[in-house]
C-alpha positions, -999 to 999 in steps of 0.1 A, spaced: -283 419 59 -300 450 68 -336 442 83 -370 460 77 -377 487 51 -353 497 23 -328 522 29 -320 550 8 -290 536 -8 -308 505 -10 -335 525 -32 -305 539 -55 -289 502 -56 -325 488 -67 -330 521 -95 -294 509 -110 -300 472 -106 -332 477 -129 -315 497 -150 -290 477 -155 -310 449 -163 -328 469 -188 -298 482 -206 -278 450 -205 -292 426 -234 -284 454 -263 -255 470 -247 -233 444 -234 -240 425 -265 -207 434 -281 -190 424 -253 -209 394 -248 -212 404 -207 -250 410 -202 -249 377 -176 -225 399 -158 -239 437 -157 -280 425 -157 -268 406 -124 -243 421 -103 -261 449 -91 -291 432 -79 -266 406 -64 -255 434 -44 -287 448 -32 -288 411 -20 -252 416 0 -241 381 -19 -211 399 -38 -181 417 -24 -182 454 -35 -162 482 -27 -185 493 -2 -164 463 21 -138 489 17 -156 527 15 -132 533 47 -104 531 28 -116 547 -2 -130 576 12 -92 579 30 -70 575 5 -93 599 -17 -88 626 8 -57 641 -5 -63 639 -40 -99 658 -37 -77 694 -19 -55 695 -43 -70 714 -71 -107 737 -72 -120 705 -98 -98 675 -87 -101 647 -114 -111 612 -108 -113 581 -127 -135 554 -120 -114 526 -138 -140 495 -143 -172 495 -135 -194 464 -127 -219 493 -116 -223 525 -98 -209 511 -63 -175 531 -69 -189 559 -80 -209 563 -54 -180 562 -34 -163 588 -48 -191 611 -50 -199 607 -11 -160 611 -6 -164 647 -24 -189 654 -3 -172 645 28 -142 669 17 -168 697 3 -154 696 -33 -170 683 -61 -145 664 -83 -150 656 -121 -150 620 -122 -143 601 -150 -161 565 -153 -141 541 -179 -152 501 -187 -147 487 -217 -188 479 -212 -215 505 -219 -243 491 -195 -225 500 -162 -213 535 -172 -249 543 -191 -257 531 -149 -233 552 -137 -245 583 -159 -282 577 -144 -267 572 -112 -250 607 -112 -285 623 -130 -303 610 -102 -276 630 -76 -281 661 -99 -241 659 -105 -223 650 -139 -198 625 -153 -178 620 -184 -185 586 -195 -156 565 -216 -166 532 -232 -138 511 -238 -107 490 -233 -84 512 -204 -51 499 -223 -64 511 -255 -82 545 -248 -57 577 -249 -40 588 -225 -19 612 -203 -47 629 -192 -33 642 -163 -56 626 -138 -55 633 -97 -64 596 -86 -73 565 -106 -96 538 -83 -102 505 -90 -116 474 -73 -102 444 -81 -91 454 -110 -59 433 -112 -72 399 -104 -98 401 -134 -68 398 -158 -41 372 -162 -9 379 -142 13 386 -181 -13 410 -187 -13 430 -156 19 453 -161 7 465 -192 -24 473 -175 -6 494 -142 14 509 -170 -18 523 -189 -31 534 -154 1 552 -151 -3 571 -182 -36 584 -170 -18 605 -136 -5 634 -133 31 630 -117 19 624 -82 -11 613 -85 -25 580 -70 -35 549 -78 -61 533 -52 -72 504 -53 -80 468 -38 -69 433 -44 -79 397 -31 -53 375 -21 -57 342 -27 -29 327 -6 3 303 -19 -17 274 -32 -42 294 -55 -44 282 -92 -36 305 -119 -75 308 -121 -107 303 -98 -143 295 -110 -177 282 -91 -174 246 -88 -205 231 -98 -217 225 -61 -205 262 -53 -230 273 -81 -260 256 -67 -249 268 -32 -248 305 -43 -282 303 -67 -301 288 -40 -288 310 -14 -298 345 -36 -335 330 -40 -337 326 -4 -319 360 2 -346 378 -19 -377 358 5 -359 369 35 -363 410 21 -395 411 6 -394 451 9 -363 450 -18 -395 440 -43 -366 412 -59 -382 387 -73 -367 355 -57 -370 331 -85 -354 357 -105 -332 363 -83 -319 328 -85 -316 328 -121 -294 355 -124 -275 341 -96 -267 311 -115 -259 327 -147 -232 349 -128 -214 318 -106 -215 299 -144 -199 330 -159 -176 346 -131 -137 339 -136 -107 357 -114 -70 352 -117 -59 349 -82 -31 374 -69 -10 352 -43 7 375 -23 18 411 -18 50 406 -33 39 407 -66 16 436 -60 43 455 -52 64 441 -75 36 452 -107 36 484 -92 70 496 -96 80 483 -124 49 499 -139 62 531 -123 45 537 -94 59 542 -56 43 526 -30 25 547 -6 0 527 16 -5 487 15 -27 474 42 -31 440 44 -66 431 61 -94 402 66 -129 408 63 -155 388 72 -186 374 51 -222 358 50 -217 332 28 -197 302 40 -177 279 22 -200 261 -1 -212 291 -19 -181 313 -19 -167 317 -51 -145 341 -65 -159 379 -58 -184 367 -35 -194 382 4 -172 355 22 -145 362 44 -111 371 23 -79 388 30 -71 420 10 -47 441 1 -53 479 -1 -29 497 -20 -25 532 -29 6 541 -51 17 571 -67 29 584 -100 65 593 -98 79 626 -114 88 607 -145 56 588 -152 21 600 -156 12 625 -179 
C-alpha cells in the first residue's frame, strides 16, 4: 500500500466509497446487493480487492483504437461495482485527446448513481442505464464494450447468452475488452470465503485501515463491511482459456488479443478469496464484432 498522505485518486476513491455507502441501503434494496456496493469501494481504497486498476495497462491499450475512430467514440461500461472502470476509460480519453461518451450499465443503481457523481466531479457526463445487460435494448452500435470479470460472476450455461447480448451492443467491428480470472483445472463450479478465509480477510481490512490513518476509514468499520462482503461474495470460476475462446465465437466475436498473465498480490493464502488482491492468473481478451454481428 501506498505510504503517507492520500493521493488524489485516493481522494476520488474515498468521495465514491462514501457515497456509495450512502446510496446503497435504498438503492440496492431491490437488488438485495447493498453488502456488496456500501463495501467494495472502500475495500479498494484499502487495496484488499482486485480491480481493474491491476490491469489499467491493458485497458488503456486496447481502448486506444476504439477512442480514433469516430469525433465521439462510444463506450460502455458493462457492470459496475464502482467508478474504478470508468475512471479508466475516462483517463484513457484523455491519454488519446478525445472525449468518448461512455455509457455505464449494472443492473444496480448505487454504482452508476457513483459513477454519475464520479463523472460530475471530472466536470464530464455519462448516460447512466440501470438494469439487467441481457434484458436492456440493444444494437446500439457501440465502439467498445469493457468489462472486468464480467464472465466469472455468472454461471458457465449463462455466459453465451451474456457474450451474445454484449454482441448486440457493437457496431460490426467493435471490441469487446475485458478480463477474466482463471481458476486452473481443479476449480469447482463455484468459489466462496471459507469460514477461516472470512476471518482472515475482516481482520486484515481492520488492520489495513490502522496502518493508513490519513484514508480517515474507520477500522472497526472497516472490518465490518469486510466481513459482510467475504459472507456475501460468490464467483463461478472460468478454468481455462479454451472456453473463453470458445464463448467468444460462438457468441460471434473474433479473437483479437488474449494475454495470459500473473499478477501478484498482498494478501496470502488465508485471506484470498474470490476477487480479492492475491496473486492470480488472467486472461485479457479483446474480441471483435464481426461484419454479421453487432448492430
Amino acid at each position: 500500500m501506498i505510504e503517507g498522505a492520500a493521493g488524489p485518486r485516493e481522494a476520488e476513491l474515498l468521495a465514491d466509497a462514501a457515497l456509495a455507502r450512502e446510496l446503497a441501503p435504498e438503492s440496492c434494496a431491490p437488488t438485495g446487493c447493498a453488502w456488496y456496493h456500501s463495501a467494495w469501494p472502500l475495500l479498494r481504497a484499502l487495496g484488499l480487492v482486485a480491480s481493474p486498476e491491476r490491469h489499467r495497462g491493458f485497458f488503456s491499450a486496447g481502448l486506444g483504437e476504439a477512442l480514433t475512430v469516430a469525433d465521439e467514440p462510444r463506450i460502455l461500461v458493462a457492470g459496475a461495482a464502482d467508478a474504478g472502470m470508468l475512471d479508466i476509460v475516462m483517463d484513457a480519453g484523455a491519454t488519446h485527446g478525445v472525449t468518448p461518451r461512455v455509457t455505464v450499465l449494472d443492473r444496480c443503481a448505487t454504482p452508476v448513481q457513483v459513477c454519475e457523481a464520479h463523472a460530475q466531479r471530472a466536470r464530464a457526463t455519462i448516460d447512466a442505464w440501470v438494469g439487467d445487460v441481457v434484458d436492456v435494448d440493444a444494437h446500439r452500435g457501440f465502439d467498445a464494450v469493457c468489462t472486468h470479470g464480467l464472465l466469472s460472476q455468472i454461471p458457465s450455461a449463462k455466459r453465451l447468452r451474456l457474450a451474445g447480448a454484449l454482441v448486440q451492443m457493437l457496431r460490426p467491428g467493435g471490441c469487446f475488452i475485458t478480463t477474466i480470472a482463471l481458476s486452473g483445472g481443479d476449480a469447482g463450479e463455484t468459489r466462496r470465503f471459507s469460514p477461516e478465509e472470512v476471518q482472515a480477510f475482516a481482520a486484515g481490512a481492520k488492520r489495513a485501515a490502522d496502518a493508513r490513518p490519513d484514508l480517515g476509514i474507520d477500522a472497526n468499520e472497516a472490518e465490518s463491511r469486510a466481513r459482510g462482503w467475504a459472507e456475501g461474495v460468490v464467483s463461478f470460476p472460468i478454468r481455462d482459456t479454451q472456453h473463453v475462446t470458445d464463448v467468444l465465437a460462438r457468441s460471434g466475436l473474433q479473437l483479437s488479443t488474449l494475454d495470459v498473465r500473473t499478477i501478484a498480490g498482498q494478501l496470502d493464502g488465508r485471506a484470498a478469496g474470490p476477487w480479492t488482491a492475491r496473486l492470480a492468473t488472467y486472461a485479457e481478451v479483446i474480441a471483435c464484432a464481426t461484419s454479421g454481428s453487432g448492430a
